[in-house]
N, C-alpha and C positions, 0 to 999 in steps of 0.2 A: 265510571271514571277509570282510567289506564291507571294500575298498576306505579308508572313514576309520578304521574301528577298527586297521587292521592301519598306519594310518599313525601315529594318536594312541600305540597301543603302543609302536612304534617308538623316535619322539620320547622317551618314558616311558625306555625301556631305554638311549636314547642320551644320558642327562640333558639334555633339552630343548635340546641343540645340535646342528644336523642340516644337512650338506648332502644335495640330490639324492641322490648316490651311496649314502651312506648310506643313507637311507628304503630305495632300492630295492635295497640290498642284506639290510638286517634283515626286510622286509617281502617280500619277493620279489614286488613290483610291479615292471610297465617302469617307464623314465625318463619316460616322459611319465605315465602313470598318477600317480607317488610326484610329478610336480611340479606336477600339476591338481591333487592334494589337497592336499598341505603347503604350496603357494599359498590354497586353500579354507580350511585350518583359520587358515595366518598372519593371512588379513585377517577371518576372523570372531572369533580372540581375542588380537587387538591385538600380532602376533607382529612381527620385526623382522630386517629384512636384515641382514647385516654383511658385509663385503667386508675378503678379507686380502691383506694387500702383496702375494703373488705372485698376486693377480687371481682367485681363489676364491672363490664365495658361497657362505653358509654362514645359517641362520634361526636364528634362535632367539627360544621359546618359554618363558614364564612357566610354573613350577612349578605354580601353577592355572590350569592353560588349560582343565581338564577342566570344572570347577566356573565359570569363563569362560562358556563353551559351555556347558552347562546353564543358568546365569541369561538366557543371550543368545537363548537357544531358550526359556523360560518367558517373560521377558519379549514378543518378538514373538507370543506364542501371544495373552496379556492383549492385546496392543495391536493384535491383528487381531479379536478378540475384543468388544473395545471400542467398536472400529471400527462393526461390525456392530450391537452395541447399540442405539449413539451415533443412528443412521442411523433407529430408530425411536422414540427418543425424542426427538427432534427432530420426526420428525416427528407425535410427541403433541401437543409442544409449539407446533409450528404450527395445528394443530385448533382444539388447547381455546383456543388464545390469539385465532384469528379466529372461534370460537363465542364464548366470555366477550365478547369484544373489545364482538361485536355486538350479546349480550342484555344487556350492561351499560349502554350508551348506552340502548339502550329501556327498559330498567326504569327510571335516572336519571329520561327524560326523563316518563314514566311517574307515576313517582314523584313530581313536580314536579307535574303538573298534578293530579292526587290530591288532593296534601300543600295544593294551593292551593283545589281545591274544597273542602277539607272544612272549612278555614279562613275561609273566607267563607259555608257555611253552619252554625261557628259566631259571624255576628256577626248574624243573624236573630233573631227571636224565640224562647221557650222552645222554643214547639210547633215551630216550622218546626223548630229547633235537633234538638229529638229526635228527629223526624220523618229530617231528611236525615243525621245520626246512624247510623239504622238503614238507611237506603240505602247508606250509606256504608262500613258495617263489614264489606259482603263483598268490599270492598275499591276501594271509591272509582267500580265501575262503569268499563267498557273504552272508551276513546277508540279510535276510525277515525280510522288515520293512512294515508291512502289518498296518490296522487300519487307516490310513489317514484319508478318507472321500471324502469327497469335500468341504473344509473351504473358497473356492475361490470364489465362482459360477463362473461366465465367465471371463478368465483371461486372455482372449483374446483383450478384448474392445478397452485395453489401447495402444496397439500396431499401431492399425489404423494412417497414416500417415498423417492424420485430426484431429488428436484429440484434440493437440493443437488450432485450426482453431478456428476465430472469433463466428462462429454459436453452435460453442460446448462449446465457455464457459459463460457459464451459471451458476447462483449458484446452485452447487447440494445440493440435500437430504444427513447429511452425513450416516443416515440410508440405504441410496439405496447404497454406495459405499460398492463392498465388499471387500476382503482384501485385496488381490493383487492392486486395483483400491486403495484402502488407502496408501499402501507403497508407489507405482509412488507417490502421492499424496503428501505423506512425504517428500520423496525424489528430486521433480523437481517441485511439487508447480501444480498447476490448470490452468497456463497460465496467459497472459496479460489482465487484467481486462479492461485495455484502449487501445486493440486493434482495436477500431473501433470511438477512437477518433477523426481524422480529420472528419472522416462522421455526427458526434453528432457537432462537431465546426460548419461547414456549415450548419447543419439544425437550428443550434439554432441562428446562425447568421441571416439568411434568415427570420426565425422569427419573432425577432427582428424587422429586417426591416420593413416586413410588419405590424407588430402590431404600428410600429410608421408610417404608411402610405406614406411607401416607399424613406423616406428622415430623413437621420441622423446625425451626426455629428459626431468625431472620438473617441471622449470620450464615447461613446453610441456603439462601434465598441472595448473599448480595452478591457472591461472584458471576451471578449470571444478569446484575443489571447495569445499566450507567451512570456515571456520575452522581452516585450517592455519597452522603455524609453520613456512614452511622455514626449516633448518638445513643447512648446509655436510656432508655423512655420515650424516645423518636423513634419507632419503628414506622415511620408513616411510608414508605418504598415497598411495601407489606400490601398495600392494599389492594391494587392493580390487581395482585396475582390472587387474593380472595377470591375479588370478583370474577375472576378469569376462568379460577376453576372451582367456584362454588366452595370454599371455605370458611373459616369461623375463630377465632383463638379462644383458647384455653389460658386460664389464669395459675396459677400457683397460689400457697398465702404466702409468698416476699412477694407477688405482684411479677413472677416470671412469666413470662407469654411464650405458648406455643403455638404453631398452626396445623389446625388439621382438617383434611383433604378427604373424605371417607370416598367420592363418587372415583377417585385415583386409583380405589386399591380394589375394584369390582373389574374383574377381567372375566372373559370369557372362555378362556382356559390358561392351564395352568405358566404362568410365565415368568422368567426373572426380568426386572429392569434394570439396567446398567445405564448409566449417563455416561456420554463418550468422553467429556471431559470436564476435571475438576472444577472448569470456571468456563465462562464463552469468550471465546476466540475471535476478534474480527479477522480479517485477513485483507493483507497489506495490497493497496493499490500495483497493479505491475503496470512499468510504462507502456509495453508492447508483448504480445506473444509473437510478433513474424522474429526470424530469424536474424542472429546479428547481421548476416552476408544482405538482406532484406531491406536492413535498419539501412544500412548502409549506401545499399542503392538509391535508398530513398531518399537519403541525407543528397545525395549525388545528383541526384534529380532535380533537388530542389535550388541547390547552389548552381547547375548550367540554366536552368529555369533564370535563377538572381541575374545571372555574368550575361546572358543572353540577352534578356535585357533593358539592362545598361549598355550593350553594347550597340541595339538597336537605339536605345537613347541616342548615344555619339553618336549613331550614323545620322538620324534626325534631325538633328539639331546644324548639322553641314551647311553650310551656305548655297553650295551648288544645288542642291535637294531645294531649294527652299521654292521654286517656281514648278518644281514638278508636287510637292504639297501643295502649294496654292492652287493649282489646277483640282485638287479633290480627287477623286480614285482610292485605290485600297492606299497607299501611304497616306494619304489626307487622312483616312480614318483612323487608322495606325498610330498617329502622332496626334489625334484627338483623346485617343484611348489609353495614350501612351504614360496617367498616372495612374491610370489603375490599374493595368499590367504589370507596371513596376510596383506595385502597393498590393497588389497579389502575391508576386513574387515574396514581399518580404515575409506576408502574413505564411507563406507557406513554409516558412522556415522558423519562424518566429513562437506562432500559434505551437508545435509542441516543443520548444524551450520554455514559452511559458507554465505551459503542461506539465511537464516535466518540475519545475519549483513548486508546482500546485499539490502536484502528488508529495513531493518531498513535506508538504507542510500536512497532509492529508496524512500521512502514514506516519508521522508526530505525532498526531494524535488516536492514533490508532493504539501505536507502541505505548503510550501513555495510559488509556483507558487497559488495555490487558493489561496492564503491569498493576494497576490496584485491583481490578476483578483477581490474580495470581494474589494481590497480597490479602485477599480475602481467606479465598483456598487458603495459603498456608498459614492462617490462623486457626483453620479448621483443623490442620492435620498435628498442629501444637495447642491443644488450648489452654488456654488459663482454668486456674479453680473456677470463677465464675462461668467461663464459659462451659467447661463442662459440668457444673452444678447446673445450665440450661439445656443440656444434650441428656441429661440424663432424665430430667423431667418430661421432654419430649419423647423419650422412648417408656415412660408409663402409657403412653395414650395410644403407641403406636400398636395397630393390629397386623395380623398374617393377611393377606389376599385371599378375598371372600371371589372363590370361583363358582361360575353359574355354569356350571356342568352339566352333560346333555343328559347324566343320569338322575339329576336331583330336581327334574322341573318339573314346574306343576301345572305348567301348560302352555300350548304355542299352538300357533294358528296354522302349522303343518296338517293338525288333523282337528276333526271336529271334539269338542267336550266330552259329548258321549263315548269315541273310543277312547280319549286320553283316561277317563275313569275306571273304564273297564282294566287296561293295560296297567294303572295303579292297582286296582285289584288286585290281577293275577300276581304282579309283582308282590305283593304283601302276603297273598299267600306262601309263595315261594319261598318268601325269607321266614315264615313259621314254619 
């Protein structure tokens, strides 16, 4: 039987109240087996320490933890699931939106000078009238819009279905963006700044730990998490990081709890750990890295995109136009397409002022979460008699860093048994 079922049984037969002992007594797992699990299942379905007067810990577990654990495993499957989707519709949605983006402006502009030839050949005479008429109806005849350049450089970059990805966001140069790379930029933002969040929580937890030698208390554990409520005997925000890194608390006799970490403080040579900082940091949404001269453009863009048009609208809508639409040709289709060009246009301007109020309510709550992780820390750096009558119990249990040094070992598969014995030998000699 696996290791969690013979633990979740367990729990079952033990009516969801379970110390240690217990699990690995029902279960005939060791004590460390029965406490890496029912640590695993506590913090994946919301389970709960309790601590009895004579210094016993003891968990316990919601009658549906089973059904817990099944929503909690469906759910993360939908949302790694999604993840993955997410990643290529997106990146559809970056394509079609810099192709439409690009054939819409041309057709506008396109459009426009059409809409305006055909208008002034009809204020000519009958005959010219009919004449440029039927020049006219295969659709206004193609303008050379020669001169461009390449204002872009590579306007490919932005397409790649990674480029959102944790590894690419990075703060750019907004010199090195070129234009195209600035509009996305305007328009959908640079990505998640804190998508690699949980990974920076655990390293800096881990830290932590070891810089306080491998034993801490919960208060010393909350500036590095989310929206907790500590409570005076609620330490249940504690469990997560247990099971994370193989952990266990320590009781006191008032019933103070400590945590402590021993596989934290075995390094492999000799090293300090410093945590970068006293609590963890989100970091606040930016609305663009291209350049304000960039922003700008693109703002400009989008408004001759809006004006353009609506102007091809008015010209459409002319009376005189109305038999050379009828007739079909590029105007006919022009004035078919003619809401969703203008319903482009506005989303293109529209889409990051929305953006833009989005982040401002995002980075609300950003400033809000660091401001109680900070009001953690400086409980720490001021504590009360309590609290440090619990800092100072946790530094009973705390050890120095047990280094596995390349002169104290007793063996390694660099060389076979037989010489490693030998070389302990001589060594032993040596030292008489």
């Amino acid at each position: 039987m696996a290791p969690r079922t013979a633990v979740m049984e367990a729990v079952e037969k033990l009516n969801y109240r379970v110390t240690i002992g217990d699990v690995a007594a029902q279960s005939g797992l060791s004590l460390n087996a029965a406490q890496r699990e029912v640590l695993a299942l506590a913090s994946e379905t919301g389970g709960n320490i309790q601590v009895a007067e004579s210094g016993e810990i003891a968990y316990k577990f919601a009658p549906n933890f089973r059904q817990i654990l099944i929503n909690r495993s469906f759910w993360l499957q939908v949302k790694e699931w999604l993840q993955g989707v997410w990643k290529w519709v997106f990146y559809a949605i970056r394509i079609s939106f810099g192709i439409l983006l690009i054939l819409s402006i041309l057709i506008v502009v396109i459009g426009i000078i059409a809409a305006t030839i055909a208008l002034q050949s009809q204020g000519r005479s009958d005959n010219d009238r009919n004449d440029r008429r039927s020049d006219n109806r295969g659709g206004g005849g193609f303008i050379f819009l020669g001169g461009w350049g390449n204002p872009f450089g590579n306007p490919f970059i932005m397409f790649a279905p990674d480029y959102y990805e944790p590894q690419q966001l990075k703060q750019r140069d907004p010199d090195e963006m070129n234009f195209l790379e600035s509009v996305f930029s305007f328009l959908f933002g640079d990505g998640n700044p804190n998508a690699d969040l949980e990974e920076r929580r655990w390293r800096e937890i881990a830290a932590m730990i070891r810089s306080n030698n491998g034993v801490v208390i919960a208060e010393q554990i909350a500036p590095y998490l989310d929206d907790i409520t500590y409570k005076e005997n609620n330490e249940y925000f504690v469990i997560p990081v247990l099971a994370k890194f193989n952990g266990f608390p320590e009781v006191s006799d008032a019933g103070t709890l400590a945590y402590k970490f021993p596989e934290l403080q075995k390094v492999a040579s000799e090293r300090k750990a410093q945590t970068k900082s006293a609590y963890l940091k989100e970091k606040v949404w930016q609305f663009s890295q291209a350049s304000q001269g960039k922003i700008a453009l693109s703002i400009g863009l989008g408004i001759f995109y809006l004006v353009s048009s609506l102007v091809l609208s008015n010209l459409l809508v002319n009376p005189r136009l109305a038999s050379v639409i009828a007739s079909g040709g590029f105007l006919g289709l022009v004035k078919a397409a003619m809401g969703f060009l203008l319903g482009y246009a506005v989303l293109f301007l529209s889409i990051p002022l929305v953006r833009y109020f989005v982040l401002q309510y995002l980075n609300n709550g950003i400033g809000d979460r660091n401001q109680k992780r900070a009001a953690f820390a400086d409980k720490l750096q001021k504590p009360s008699p309590t609290l440090r009558d619990k800092l100072n119990f946790a530094s009973t249990f705390a050890t120095q860093q047990e280094v596995i040094d390349q002169d104290n070992l007793a063996y390694t598969t660099e060389q076979d048994l037989a010489d490693q014995e030998y070389a302990k030998m001589l060594k032993e000699n040596k030292d008489l």
